[in-house]
matplotlib code that plots the C-alpha trace (Angstrom):
import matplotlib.pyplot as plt

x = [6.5, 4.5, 4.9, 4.2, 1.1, 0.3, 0.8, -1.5, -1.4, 1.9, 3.4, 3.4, 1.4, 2.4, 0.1, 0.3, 2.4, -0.3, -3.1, -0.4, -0.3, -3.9, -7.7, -8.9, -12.3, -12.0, -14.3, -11.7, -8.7, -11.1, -11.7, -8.1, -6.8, -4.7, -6.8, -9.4, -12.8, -11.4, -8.1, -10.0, -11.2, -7.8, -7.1, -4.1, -7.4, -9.4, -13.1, -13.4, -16.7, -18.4, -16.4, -13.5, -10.2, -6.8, -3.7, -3.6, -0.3, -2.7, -3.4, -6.9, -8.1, -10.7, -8.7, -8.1, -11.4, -12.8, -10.5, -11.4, -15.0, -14.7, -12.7, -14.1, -17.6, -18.8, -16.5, -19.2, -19.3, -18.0, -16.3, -17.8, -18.7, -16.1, -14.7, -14.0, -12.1, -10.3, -8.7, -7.5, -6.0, -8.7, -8.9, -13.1, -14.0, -12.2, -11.0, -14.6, -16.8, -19.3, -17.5, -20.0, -20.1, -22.6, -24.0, -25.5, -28.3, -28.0, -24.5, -25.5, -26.4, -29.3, -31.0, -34.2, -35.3, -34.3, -34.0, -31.1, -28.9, -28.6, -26.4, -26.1, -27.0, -30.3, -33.5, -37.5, -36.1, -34.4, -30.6, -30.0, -32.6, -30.4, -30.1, -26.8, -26.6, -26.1, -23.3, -21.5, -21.7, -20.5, -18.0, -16.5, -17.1, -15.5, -12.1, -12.7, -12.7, -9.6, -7.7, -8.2, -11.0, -14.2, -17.4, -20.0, -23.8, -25.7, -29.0, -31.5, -32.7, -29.1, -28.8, -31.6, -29.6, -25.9, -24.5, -25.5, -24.0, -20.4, -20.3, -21.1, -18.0, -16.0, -16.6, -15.3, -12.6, -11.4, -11.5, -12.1, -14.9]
y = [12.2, 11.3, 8.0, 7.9, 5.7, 6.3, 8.8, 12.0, 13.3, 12.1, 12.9, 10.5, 11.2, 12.3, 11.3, 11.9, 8.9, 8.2, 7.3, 4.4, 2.7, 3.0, 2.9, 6.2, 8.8, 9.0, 12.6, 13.4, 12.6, 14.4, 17.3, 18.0, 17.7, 14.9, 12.8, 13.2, 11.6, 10.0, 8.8, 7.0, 4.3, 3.8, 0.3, 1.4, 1.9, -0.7, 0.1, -1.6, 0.6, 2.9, 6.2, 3.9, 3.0, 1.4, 1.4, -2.1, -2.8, -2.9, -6.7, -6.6, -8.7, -9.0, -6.7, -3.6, -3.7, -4.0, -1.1, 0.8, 0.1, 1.7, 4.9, 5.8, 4.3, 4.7, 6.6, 6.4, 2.3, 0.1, -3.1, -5.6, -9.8, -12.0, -8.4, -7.2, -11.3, -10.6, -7.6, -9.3, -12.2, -14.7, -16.1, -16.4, -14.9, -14.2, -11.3, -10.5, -11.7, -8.9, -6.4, -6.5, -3.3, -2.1, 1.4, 3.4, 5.3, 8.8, 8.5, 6.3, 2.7, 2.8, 5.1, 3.4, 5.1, 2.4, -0.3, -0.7, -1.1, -1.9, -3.6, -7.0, -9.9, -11.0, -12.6, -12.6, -11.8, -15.0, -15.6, -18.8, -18.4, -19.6, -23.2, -24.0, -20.6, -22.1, -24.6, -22.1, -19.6, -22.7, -23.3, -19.7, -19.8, -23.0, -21.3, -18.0, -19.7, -22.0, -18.7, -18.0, -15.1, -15.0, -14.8, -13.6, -13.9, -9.9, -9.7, -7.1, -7.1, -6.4, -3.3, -1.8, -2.3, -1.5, -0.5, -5.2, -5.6, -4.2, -5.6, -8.9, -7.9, -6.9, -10.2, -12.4, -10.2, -10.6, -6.9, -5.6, -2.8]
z = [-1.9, -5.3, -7.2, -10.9, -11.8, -15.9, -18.5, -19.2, -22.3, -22.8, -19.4, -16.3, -13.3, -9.8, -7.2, -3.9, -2.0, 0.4, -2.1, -3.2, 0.2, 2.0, 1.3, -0.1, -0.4, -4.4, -3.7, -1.4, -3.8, -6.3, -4.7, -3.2, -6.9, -6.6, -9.2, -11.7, -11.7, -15.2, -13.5, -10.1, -13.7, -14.6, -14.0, -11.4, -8.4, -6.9, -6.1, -2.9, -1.7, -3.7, -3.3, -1.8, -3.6, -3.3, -5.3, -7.5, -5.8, -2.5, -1.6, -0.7, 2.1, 4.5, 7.1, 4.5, 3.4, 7.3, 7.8, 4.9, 5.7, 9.2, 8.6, 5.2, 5.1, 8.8, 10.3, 13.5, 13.2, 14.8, 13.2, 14.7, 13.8, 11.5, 10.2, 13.6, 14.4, 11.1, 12.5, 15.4, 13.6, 13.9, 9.9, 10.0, 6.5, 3.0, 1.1, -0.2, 2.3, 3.9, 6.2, 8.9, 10.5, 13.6, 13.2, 16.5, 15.9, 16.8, 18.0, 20.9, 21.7, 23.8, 20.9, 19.9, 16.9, 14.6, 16.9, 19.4, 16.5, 12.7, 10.8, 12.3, 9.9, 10.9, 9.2, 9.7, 13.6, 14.1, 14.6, 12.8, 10.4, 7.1, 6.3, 7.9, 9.9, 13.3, 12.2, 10.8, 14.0, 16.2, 14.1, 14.3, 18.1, 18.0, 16.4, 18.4, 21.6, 20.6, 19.5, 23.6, 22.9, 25.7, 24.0, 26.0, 24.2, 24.2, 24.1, 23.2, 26.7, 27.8, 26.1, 28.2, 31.7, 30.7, 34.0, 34.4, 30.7, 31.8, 35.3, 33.1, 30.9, 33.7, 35.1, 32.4, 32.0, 35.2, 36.1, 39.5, 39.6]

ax = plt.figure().add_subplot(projection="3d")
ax.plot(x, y, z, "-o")
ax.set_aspect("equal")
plt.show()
């Protein structure tokens, strides 16, 4: 199915149905010929990444760009923070806050080359290092916990024994092993 979305050179434009519904790879859309690099700056897209775009008829919030974020962007991410609570309901951030997404390097968590991980919002090594930081994290644990999520606290130093780390999980979760 196409939908038309503007006029080209006096005729109007089929595009493909999906690219009118979902988050988009402009390259992609680009490069399978169902847009021109000239059409992705028509006022019909939304740039919500670079190389990422949504019909205008798209609401964007939090979720879709989370989403977007996680297939498109870092297709090897993971989704994780506010971004990751937004996708499960839990109203922690707006439309155009940060999409906070954790990246492994090499493919696996316990790689060290770059650290255990990267991505996570940290400062000068310290957790709560901006003014107001730590209020703010209790206050989403605060609505986290209320929504009836377990939060369990990971440290580096987990991440170096994981067969402890998911019998901890396990544990909270109530599952037996």
């Amino acid at each position: 199915m196409a939908r038309a979305v503007g006029r080209q050179g006096g005729g109007v434009l089929a595009v493909p149905d999906d690219l009118c519904h979902a988050p988009f790879l402009g390259s992609g859309a680009v490069r399978d010929g169902a847009l021109t690099r000239a059409q992705l700056r028509r006022h019909c897209w939304r740039r919500l990444f670079p190389d990422v775009y949504v019909h205008r008829d798209v609401p964007v919030t939090h979720e879709l760009r989370a989403l977007a974020a996680g297939r498109l962007l870092l297709p090897d991410g993971v989704v994780t923070g506010v971004s990751a609570a937004a996708l499960r309901g839990v109203p922690l951030c707006s439309a155009h806050d940060d999409v906070e997404i954790t990246r492994w390097p090499g493919g696996h968590p316990m790689s060290t080359s770059a650290g255990p991980y990267s991505g996570s919002r940290w400062s000068r090594g310290l957790w709560h290092a901006e003014p107001g930081q730590f209020a703010r994290d209790r206050q989403r644990l605060n609505v986290l916990t209320a929504a009836g999520w377990r939060v369990l606290f990971v440290t580096a130093a987990d991440l170096h024994h994981p067969e402890r780390l998911i019998a901890r999980i396990a544990a909270a979760l109530g599952v037996v092993r």
